[in-house]
TORKOL-4160 file (C-alpha; in steps of 0.2 Angstrom, whole numbers, padded with zeros to 4 digits, m for minus):
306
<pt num="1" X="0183" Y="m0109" Z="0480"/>
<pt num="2" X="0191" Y="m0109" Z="0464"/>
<pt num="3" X="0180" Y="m0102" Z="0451"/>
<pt num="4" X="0184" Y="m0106" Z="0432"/>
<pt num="5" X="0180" Y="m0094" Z="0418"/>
<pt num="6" X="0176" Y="m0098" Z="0401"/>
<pt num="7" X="0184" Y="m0089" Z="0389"/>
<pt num="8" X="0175" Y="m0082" Z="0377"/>
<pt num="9" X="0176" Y="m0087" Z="0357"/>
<pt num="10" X="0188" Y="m0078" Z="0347"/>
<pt num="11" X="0179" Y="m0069" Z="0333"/>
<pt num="12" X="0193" Y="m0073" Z="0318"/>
<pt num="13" X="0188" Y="m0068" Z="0298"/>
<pt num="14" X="0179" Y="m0083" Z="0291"/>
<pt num="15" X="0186" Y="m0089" Z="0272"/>
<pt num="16" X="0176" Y="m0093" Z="0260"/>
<pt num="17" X="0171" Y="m0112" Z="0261"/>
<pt num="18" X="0176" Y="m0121" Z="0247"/>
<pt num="19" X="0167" Y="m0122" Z="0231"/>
<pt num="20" X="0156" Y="m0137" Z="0232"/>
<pt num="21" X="0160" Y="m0151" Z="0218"/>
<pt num="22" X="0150" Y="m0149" Z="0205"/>
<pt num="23" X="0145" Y="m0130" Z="0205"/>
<pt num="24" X="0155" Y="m0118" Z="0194"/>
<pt num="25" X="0161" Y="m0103" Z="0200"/>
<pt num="26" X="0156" Y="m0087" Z="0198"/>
<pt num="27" X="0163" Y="m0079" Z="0180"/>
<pt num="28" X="0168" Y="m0062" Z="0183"/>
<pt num="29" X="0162" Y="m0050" Z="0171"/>
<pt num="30" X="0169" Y="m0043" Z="0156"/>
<pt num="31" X="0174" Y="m0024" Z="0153"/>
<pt num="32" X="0166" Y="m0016" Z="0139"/>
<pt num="33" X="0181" Y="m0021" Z="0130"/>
<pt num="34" X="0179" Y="m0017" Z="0111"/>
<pt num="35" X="0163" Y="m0006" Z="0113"/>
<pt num="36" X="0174" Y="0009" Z="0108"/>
<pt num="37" X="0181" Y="m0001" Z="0093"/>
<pt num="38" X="0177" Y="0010" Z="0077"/>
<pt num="39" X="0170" Y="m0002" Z="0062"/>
<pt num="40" X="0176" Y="0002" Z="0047"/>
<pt num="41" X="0170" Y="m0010" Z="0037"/>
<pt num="42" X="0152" Y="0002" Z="0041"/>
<pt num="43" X="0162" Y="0015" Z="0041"/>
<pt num="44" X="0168" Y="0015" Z="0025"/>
<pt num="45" X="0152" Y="0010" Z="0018"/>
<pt num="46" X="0143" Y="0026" Z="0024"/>
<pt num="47" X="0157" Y="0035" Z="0018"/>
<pt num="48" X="0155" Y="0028" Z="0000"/>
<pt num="49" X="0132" Y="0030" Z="0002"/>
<pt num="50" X="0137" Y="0048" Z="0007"/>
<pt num="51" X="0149" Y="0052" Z="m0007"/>
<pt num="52" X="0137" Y="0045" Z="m0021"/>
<pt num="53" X="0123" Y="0058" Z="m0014"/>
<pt num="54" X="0134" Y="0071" Z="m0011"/>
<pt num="55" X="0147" Y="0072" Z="m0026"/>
<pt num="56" X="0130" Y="0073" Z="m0039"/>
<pt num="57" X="0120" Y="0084" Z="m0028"/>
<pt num="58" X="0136" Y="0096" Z="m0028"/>
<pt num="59" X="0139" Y="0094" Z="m0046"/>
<pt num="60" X="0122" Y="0099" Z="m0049"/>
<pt num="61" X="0121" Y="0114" Z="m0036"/>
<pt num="62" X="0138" Y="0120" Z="m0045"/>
<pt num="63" X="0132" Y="0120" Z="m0064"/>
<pt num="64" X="0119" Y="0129" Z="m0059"/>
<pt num="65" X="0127" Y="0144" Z="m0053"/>
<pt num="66" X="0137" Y="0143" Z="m0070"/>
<pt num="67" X="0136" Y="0152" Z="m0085"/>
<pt num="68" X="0133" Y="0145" Z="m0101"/>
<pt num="69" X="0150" Y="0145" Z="m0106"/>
<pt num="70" X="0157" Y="0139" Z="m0091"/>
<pt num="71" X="0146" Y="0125" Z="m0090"/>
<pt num="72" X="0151" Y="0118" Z="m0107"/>
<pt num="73" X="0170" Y="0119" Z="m0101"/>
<pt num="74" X="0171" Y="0101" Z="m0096"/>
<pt num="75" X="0176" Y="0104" Z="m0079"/>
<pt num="76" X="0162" Y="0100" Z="m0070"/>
<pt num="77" X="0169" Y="0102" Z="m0053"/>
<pt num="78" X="0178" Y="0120" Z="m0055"/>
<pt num="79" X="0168" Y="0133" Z="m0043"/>
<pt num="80" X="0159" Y="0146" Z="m0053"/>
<pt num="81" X="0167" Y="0161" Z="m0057"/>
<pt num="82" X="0154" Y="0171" Z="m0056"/>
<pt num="83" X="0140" Y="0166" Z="m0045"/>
<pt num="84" X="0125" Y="0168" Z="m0059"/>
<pt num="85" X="0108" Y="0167" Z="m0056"/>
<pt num="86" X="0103" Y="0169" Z="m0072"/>
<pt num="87" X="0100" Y="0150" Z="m0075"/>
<pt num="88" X="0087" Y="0147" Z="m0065"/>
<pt num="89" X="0077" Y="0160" Z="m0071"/>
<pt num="90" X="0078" Y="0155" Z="m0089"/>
<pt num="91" X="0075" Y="0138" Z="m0081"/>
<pt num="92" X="0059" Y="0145" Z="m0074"/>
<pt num="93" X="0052" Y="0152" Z="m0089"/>
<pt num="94" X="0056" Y="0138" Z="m0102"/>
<pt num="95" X="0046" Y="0123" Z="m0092"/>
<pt num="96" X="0034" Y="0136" Z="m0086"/>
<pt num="97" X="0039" Y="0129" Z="m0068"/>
<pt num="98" X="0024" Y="0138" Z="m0059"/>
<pt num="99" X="0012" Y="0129" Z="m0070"/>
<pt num="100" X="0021" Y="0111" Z="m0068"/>
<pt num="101" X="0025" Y="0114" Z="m0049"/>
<pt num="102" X="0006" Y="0118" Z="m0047"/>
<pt num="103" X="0002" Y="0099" Z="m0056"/>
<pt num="104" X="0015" Y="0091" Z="m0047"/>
<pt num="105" X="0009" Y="0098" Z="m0028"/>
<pt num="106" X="m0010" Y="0093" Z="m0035"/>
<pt num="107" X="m0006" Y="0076" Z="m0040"/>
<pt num="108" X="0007" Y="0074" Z="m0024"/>
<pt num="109" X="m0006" Y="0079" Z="m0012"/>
<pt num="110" X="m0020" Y="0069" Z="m0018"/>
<pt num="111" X="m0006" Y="0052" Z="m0020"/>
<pt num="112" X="m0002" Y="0054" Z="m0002"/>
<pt num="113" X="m0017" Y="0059" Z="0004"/>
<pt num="114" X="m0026" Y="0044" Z="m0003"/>
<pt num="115" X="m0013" Y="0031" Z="0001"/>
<pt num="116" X="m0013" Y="0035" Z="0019"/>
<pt num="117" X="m0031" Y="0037" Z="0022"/>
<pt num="118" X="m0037" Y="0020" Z="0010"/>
<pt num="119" X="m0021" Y="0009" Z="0015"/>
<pt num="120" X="m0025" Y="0012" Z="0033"/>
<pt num="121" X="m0041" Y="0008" Z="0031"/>
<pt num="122" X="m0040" Y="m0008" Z="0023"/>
<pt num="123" X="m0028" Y="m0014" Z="0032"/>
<pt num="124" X="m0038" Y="m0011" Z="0050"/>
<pt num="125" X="m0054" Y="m0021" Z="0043"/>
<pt num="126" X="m0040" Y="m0036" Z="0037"/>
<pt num="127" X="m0032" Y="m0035" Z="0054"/>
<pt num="128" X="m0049" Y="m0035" Z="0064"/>
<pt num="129" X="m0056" Y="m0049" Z="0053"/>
<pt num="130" X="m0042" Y="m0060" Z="0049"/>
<pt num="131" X="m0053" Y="m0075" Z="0056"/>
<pt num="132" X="m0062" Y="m0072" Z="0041"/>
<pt num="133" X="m0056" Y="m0082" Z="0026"/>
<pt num="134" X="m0060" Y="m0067" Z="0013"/>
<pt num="135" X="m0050" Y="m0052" Z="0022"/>
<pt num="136" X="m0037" Y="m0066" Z="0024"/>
<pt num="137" X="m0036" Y="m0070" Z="0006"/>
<pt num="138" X="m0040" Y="m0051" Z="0002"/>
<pt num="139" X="m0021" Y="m0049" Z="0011"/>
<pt num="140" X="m0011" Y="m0062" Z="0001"/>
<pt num="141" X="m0021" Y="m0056" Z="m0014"/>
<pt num="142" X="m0013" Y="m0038" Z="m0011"/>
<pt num="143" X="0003" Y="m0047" Z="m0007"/>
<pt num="144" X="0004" Y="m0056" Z="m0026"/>
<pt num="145" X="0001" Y="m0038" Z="m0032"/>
<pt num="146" X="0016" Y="m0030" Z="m0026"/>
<pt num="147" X="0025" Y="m0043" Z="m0039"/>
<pt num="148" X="0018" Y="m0033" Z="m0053"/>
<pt num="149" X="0027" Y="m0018" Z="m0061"/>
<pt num="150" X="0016" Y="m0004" Z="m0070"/>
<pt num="151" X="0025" Y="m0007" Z="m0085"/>
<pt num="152" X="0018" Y="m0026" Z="m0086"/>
<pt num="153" X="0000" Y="m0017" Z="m0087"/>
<pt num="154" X="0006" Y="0001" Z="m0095"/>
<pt num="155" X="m0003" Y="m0002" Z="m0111"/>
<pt num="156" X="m0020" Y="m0009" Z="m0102"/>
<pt num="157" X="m0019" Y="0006" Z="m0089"/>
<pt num="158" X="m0016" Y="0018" Z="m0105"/>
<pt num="159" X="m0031" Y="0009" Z="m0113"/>
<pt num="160" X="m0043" Y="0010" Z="m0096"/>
<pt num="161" X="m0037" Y="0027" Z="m0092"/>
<pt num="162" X="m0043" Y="0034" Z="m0107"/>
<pt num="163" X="m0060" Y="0026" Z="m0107"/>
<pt num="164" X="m0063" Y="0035" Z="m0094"/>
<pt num="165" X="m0056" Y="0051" Z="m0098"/>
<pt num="166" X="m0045" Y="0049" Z="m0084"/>
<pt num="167" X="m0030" Y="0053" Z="m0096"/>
<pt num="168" X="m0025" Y="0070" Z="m0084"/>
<pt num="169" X="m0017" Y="0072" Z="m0067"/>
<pt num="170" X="m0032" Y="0065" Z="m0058"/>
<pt num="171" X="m0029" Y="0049" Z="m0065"/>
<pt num="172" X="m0013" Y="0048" Z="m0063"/>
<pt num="173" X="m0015" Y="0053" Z="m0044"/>
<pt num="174" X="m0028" Y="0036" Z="m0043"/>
<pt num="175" X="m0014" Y="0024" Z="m0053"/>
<pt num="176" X="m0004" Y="0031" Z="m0038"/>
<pt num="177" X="m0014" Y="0025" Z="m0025"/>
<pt num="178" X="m0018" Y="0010" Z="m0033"/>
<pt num="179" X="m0001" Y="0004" Z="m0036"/>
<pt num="180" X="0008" Y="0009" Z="m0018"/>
<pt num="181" X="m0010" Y="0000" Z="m0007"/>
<pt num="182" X="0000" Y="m0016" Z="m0007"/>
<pt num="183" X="0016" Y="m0010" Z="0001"/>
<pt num="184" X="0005" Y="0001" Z="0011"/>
<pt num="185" X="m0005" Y="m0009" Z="0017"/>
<pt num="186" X="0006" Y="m0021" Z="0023"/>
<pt num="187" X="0015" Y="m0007" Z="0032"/>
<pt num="188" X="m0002" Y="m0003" Z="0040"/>
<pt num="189" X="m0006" Y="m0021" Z="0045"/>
<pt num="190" X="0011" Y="m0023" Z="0056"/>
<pt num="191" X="0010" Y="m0009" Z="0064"/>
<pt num="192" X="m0010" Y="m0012" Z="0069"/>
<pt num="193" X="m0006" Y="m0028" Z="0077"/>
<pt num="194" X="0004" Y="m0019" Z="0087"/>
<pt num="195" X="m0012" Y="m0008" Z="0094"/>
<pt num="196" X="m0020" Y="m0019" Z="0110"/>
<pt num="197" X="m0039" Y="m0023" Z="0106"/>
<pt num="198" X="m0045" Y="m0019" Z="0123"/>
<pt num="199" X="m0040" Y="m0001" Z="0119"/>
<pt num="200" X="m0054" Y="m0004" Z="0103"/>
<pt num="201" X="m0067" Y="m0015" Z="0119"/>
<pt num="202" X="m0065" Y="m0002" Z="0129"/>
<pt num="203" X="m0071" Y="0012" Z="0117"/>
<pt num="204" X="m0086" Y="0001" Z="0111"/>
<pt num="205" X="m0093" Y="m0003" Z="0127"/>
<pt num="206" X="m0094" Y="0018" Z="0127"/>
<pt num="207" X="m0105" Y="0016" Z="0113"/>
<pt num="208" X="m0091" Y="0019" Z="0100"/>
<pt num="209" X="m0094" Y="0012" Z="0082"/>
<pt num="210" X="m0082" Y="0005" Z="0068"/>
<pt num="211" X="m0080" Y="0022" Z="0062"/>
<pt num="212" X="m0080" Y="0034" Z="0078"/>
<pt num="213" X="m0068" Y="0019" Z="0083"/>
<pt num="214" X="m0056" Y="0023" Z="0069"/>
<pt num="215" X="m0057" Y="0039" Z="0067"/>
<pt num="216" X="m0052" Y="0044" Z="0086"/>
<pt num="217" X="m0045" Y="0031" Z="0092"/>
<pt num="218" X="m0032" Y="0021" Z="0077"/>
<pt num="219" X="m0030" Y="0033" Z="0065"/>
<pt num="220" X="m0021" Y="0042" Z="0079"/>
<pt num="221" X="m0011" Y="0030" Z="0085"/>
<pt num="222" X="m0006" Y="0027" Z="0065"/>
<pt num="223" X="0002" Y="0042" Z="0067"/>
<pt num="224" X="0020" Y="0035" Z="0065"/>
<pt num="225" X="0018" Y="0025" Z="0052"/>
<pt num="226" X="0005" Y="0038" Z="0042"/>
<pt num="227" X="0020" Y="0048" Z="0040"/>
<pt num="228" X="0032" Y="0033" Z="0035"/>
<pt num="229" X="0020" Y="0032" Z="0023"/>
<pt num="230" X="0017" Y="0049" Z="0017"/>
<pt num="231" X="0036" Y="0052" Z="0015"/>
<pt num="232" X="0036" Y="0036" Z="0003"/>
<pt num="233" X="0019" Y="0040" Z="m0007"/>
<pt num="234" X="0028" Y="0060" Z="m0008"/>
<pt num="235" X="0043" Y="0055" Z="m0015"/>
<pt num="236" X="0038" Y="0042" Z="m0026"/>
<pt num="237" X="0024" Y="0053" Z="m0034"/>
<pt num="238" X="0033" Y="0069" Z="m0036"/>
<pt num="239" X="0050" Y="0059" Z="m0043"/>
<pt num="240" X="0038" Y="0050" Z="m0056"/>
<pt num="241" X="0041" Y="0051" Z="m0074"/>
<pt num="242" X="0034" Y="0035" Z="m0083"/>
<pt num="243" X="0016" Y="0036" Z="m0077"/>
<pt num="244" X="0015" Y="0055" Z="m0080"/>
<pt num="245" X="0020" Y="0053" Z="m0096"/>
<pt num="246" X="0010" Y="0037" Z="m0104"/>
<pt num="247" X="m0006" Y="0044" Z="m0096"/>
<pt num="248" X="m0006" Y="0064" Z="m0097"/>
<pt num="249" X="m0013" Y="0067" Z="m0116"/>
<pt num="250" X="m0012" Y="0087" Z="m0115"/>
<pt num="251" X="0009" Y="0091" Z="m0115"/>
<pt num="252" X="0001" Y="0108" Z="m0103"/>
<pt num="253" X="m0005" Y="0097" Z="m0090"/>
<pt num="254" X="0013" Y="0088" Z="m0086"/>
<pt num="255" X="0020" Y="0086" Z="m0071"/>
<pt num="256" X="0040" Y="0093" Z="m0066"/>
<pt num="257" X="0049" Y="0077" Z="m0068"/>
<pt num="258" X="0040" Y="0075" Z="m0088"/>
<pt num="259" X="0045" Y="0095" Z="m0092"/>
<pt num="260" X="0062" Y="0090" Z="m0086"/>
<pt num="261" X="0064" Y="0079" Z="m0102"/>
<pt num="262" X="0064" Y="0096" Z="m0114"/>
<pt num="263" X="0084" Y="0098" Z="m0108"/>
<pt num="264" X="0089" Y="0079" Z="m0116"/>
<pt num="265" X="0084" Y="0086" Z="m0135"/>
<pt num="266" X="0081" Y="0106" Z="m0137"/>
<pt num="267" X="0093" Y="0111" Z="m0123"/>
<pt num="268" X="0107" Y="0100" Z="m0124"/>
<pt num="269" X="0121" Y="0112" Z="m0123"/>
<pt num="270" X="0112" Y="0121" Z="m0109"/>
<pt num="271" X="0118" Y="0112" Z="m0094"/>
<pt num="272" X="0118" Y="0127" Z="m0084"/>
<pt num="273" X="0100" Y="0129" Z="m0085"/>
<pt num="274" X="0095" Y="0111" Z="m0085"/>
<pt num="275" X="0103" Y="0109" Z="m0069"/>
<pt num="276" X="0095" Y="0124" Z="m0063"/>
<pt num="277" X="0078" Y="0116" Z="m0069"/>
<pt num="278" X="0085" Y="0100" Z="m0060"/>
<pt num="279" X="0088" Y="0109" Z="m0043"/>
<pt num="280" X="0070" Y="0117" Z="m0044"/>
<pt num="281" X="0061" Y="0102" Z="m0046"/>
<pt num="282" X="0071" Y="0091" Z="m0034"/>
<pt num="283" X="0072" Y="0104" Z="m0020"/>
<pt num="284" X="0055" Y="0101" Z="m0014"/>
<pt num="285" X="0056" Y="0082" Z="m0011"/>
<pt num="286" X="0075" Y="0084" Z="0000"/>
<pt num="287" X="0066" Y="0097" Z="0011"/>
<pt num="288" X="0050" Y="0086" Z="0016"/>
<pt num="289" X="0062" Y="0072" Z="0018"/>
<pt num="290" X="0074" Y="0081" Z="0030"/>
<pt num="291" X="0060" Y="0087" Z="0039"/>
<pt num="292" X="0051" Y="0072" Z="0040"/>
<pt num="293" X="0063" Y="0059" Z="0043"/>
<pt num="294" X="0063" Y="0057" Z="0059"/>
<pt num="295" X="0044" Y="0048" Z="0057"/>
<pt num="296" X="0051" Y="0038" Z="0047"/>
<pt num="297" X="0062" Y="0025" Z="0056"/>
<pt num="298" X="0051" Y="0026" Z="0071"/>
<pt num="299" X="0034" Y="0021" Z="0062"/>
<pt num="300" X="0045" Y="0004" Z="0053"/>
<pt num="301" X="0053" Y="0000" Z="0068"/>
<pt num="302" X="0038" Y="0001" Z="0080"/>
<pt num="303" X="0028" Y="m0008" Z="0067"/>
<pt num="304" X="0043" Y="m0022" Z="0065"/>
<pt num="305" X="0042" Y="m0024" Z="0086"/>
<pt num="306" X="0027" Y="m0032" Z="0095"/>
């Protein structure tokens, strides 16, 4: 009996059936091709930002060091020879700099402090009552205000000011807070509608109030942007000459940036020691920028992203 075998299926590689009509193939995908590309049109740019800081901050570090007679030699860019000291000393004691700096930190301090603890304020009672058509138009109302420079209402402020015998550092410090709540604020308001509100239900149902909700609970999680603001408030208060200068009556009571102004008139030929002065009264603002900076991008950003 003749027994037939079938033979078994020979396993053979399949192809790749044929793409039906219609469908696209499958792109293949792109190297990171131009990734490692250097830009120079940003390049350049940050070259030419960094050169308009750096040239005038080493001009002024290098007259400082001068004497007086090198200083009037027209070469502002020749390296001391010698390294003198003796400037800023003389610097120290014509602007009475301990008394000014003193001024300056009291006004700074209460500018910054304020802005950050009012701003923030008003900005979480428009954010959790924008239904409301009063902290609604409380918002665009501190909006139009930002459109308002202080020299537009100088001579009124001057006027008020002196009223109410605010015409010192304390009212300058208040004009401070006033002027920056608008920017502030809406700073503030971006970065709150960030903040989830059942983190706020939550709380409440605990028993929390409005305050005891603030106070824990938002005002830490402003942290970011409380510094982008502070940075902001500090520079702009401690740089300020106008306001200083319109609203301070008693010429003891001035602030840095106003004794500076003593070099443009008695001092003229005294570079050495005005860029001394200069130095002194700048140096504070550069080191609470480089050490706070990093806040600062992180709390506009994050504000900016929801």
């Amino acid at each position: 009996m003749m027994s037939t075998a079938t033979p078994a299926a020979a396993t053979t590689p399949s192809h790749s059936a044929p793409a039906a009509p219609g469908t696209r193939p499958a792109r293949r995908r792109r190297g990171k091709v131009g990734r490692n590309r250097t830009n120079w049109t940003a390049t350049v740019l940050l070259m030419v930002g960094s050169l308009a800081v750096l040239v005038p901050l080493f001009v002024t570090v290098n007259m400082s060091l001068k004497t007086t007679g090198q200083a009037v030699d027209g070469n502002a860019f020749s390296l001391p020879a010698p390294f003198t000291l003796s400037s800023f000393a003389e610097a120290w004691n014509l602007t009475n700099f301990p008394r000014g700096f003193a001024i300056s930190i009291f006004v700074t301090t209460l500018a910054v402090v304020g802005e950050i603890l009012i701003s923030a304020l008003a900005a979480f009672a428009i954010v959790r009552n924008w239904d409301r058509r009063l902290f609604r138009w409380s918002f665009f109302y501190l909006l139009a205000a930002m459109f308002i420079p202080f020299p537009v209402v100088a001579l009124p402020q001057i006027q008020l000011t002196g009223m109410l015998g605010l015409d010192n550092p304390l009212g300058v410090a208040i004009l401070h807070i006033a002027f920056a709540l608008a920017f502030n604020t809406l700073l503030f308001t971006a970065f709150l509608r960030t903040i989830p509100l059942e983190l706020e239900e939550s709380m409440r149902m605990d028993g929390a109030g409005t305050w005891k909700v603030f106070w824990r609970l938002i005002l830490p999680l402003l942290g970011p942007m409380c510094a982008t603001v502070g940075i902001f408030a500090f520079i702009q208060s401690w740089n300020d000459f106008m306001m200083p200068s319109l609203i301070i009556s008693d010429p003891s009571l001035q602030t840095v940036p106003v004794l500076q102004e003593m070099f443009q008139t008695q001092f003229s030929n005294n570079y050495n020691v005005a860029f001394s002065s200069y130095l002194m009264a700048m140096a504070p603002a550069i080191i609470v920028y480089l050490v706070a900076q990093r806040w600062v991008m992180s709390g506009l950003t994050q504000g900016a992203i929801k």
